[in-house]
N, C-alpha and C positions, 0 to 999 in steps of 0.2 A: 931431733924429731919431736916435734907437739905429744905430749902422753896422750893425750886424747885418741893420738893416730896410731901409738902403740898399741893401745889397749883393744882398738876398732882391728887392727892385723891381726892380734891374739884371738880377739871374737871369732873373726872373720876364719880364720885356718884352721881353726875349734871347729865348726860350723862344717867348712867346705869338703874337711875328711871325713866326720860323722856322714854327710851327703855319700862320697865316694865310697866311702867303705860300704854302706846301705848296698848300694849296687851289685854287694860281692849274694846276698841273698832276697834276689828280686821276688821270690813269692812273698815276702812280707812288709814289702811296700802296698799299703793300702790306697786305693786315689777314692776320690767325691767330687763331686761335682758342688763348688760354693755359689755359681753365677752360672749366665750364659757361656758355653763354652771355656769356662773357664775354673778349672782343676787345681784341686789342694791335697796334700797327702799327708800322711805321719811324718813323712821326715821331712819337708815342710817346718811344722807343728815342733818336731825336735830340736831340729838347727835353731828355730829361733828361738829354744827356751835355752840354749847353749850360748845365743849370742846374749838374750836378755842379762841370764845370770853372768856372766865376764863382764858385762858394763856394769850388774849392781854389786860385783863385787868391788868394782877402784870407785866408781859415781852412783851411791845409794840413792842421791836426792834427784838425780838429773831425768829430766820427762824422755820418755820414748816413746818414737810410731810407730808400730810394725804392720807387717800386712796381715797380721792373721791374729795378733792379741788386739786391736788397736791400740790407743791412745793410753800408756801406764802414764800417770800424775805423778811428779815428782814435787820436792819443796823449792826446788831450783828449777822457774820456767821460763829462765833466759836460755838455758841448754837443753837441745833436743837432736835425740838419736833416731834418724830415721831408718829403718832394715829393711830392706828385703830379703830372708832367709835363701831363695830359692827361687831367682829370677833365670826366668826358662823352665817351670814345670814338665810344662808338656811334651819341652826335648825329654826332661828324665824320664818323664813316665812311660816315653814312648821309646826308649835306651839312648836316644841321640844324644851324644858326647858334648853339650854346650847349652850352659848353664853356669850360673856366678852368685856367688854370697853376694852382696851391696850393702854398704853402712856408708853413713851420712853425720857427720857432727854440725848443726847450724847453733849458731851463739849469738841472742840477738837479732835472730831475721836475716842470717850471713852465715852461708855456707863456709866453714873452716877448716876441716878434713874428711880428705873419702878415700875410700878402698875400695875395691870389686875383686873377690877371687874368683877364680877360675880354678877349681881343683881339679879337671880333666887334664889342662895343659899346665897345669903349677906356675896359673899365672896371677902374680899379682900386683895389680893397678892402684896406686896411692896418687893423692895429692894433698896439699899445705897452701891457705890460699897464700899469693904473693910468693909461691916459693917452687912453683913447677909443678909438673906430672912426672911419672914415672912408670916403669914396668919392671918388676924382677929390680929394684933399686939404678935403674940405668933411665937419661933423664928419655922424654918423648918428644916427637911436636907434630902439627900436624902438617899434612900435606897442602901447600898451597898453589892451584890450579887455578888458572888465567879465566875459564871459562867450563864449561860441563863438556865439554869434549875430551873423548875417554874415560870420563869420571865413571866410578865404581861405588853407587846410591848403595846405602842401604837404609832399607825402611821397615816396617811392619804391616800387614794388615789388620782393621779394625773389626777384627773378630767380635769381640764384644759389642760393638757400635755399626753392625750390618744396616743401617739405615743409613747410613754413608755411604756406604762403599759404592753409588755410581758416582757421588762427587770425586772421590777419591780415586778410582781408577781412571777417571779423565784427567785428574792431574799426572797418575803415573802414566797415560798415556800419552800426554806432551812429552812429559822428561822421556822417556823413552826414545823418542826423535832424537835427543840431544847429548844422550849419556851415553856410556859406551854399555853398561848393565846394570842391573840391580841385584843386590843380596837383602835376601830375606831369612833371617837366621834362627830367629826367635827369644830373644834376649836385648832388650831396650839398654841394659847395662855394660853389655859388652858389645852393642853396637856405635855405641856412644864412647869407649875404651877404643874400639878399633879407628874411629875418627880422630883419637887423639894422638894413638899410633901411626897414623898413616898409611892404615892398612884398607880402608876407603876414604871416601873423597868427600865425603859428605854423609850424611841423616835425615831423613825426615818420619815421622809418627804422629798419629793423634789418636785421641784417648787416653793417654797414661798416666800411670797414678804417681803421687809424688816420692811413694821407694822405688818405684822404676827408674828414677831418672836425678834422684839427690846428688848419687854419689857421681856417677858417670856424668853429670853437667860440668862437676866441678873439674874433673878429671882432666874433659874437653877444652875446657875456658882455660886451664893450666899450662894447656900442650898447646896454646895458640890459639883455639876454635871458637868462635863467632856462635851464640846461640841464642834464637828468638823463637818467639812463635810466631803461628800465621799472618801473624797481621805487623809481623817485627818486632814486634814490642817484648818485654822480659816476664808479661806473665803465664810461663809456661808450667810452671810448678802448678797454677791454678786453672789454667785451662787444661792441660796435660795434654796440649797441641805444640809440638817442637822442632826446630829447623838447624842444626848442626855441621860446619863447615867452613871455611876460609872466607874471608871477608867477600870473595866473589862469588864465591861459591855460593855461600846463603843468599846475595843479589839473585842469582838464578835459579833459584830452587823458590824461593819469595813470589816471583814475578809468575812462574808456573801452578804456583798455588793460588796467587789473587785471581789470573786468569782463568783458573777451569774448577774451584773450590767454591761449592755455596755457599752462603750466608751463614748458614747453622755452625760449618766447622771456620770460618774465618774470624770469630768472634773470640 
């Protein structure tokens, strides 16, 4: 195993039992509002000083992004640790059982290992690039479907970005014709793990930020998965617009976004 991806599992299950155990004394979970609609807590704010310190304690030098410190400078800024403490807030705040640590190792502008726990179902999603995904150390892949019939979409809504959402609901309302349903879960990290599992059939989101989707792209890409964004192309780290799924898949899920997507989000 990469130490890198050691140390990200160690972060990562440091992180996801502090999360879980919180749970056991729900009046002392504080929430706030950082944005539109969108909520940050103490333990949030915990996990990730749990996950910070286990990276500075084996890599002092190495840069990190988090979603809630930003950007620590390191003296080493070829290596960058990307975190999301606590992707799915709002399932925890609101007690719903899904939610996942995310950590991301890029070396150089290249995604090299990711994890995603899931401390509800003690699940944990690795990858090594060139060397597979995994769930619970057993390899993954993903599901490859001829065409969107029967497929089991999962996506997000652009909570944050409501000046989309009649473009976007025209798009889910093509696919909707063609798919057999949609899952709407609340976790871009383990929607992207579930893709790589096979446990649907496809992805699609826009808006998201680059700890929502570091670790779980690489996850996806590992297990077989095809991932672009709207317009196909690979910069979805930067537009935080993404389309995950089997090589036909993402064709069809593509074709229903150029067709019923404005301008604003096909960019």
């Amino acid at each position: 195993m990469h130490p890198m991806l050691n140390i990200a599992i160690r972060a990562a299950r440091k992180a996801g039992n502090h999360i879980a155990k919180s749970l056991e004394n729900v009046e002392k979970i504080e929430s706030t509002l950082k944005g539109t609609n969108d909520f940050v807590t103490n333990v949030d704010k915990e996990a990730e000083t749990i996950i910070i310190d286990t990276i500075k304690n084996s890599y002092p030098e190495h840069c990190i992004i988090a979603e809630e410190n930003g950007t620590i400078d390191g003296k080493d800024k070829d290596v960058q640790w990307i975190i999301d403490p606590l992707d799915g807030t709002t399932n925890f705040v609101k007690g719903i059982p899904h939610f996942a640590v995310s950590i991301a190792v890029r070396i150089k502008g290249k995604t090299e290992v990711a994890c995603v726990y899931d401390p509800m179902q003690n699940e944990l999603f690795t990858a090594q690039r060139g060397s597979g995904a995994q769930l619970n150390s057993a390899r993954i892949r993903v599901k490859q479907p001829k065409d969107l019939q029967g497929a089991i979409i999962a996506t997000g809504f652009p909570f944050k970005q409501k000046q989309h959402s009649e473009s976007y609901f025209k798009i889910m309302s093509a696919m909707f014709v063609e798919v057999a349903d949609f899952r709407r879960a609340g976790s871009a990290a383990l929607d992207l793990c579930y893709v790589a599992a096979g446990r649907v059939d496809g992805y699609f989101e826009l808006g998201l930020k680059p700890w929502d989707i570091a670790a779980g792209e690489l996850i996806a890409r590992e297990a077989g998965a095809i991932i672009t964004d709207f317009a196909g192309g690979t910069e979805y780290l930067k537009s935080g617009n993404l389309v995950a799924s089997s090589a036909r898949g993402v064709k069809s899920l593509l074709k229903h976004i150029r067709e019923n997507g404005n301008d604003a989000i096909l960019k």
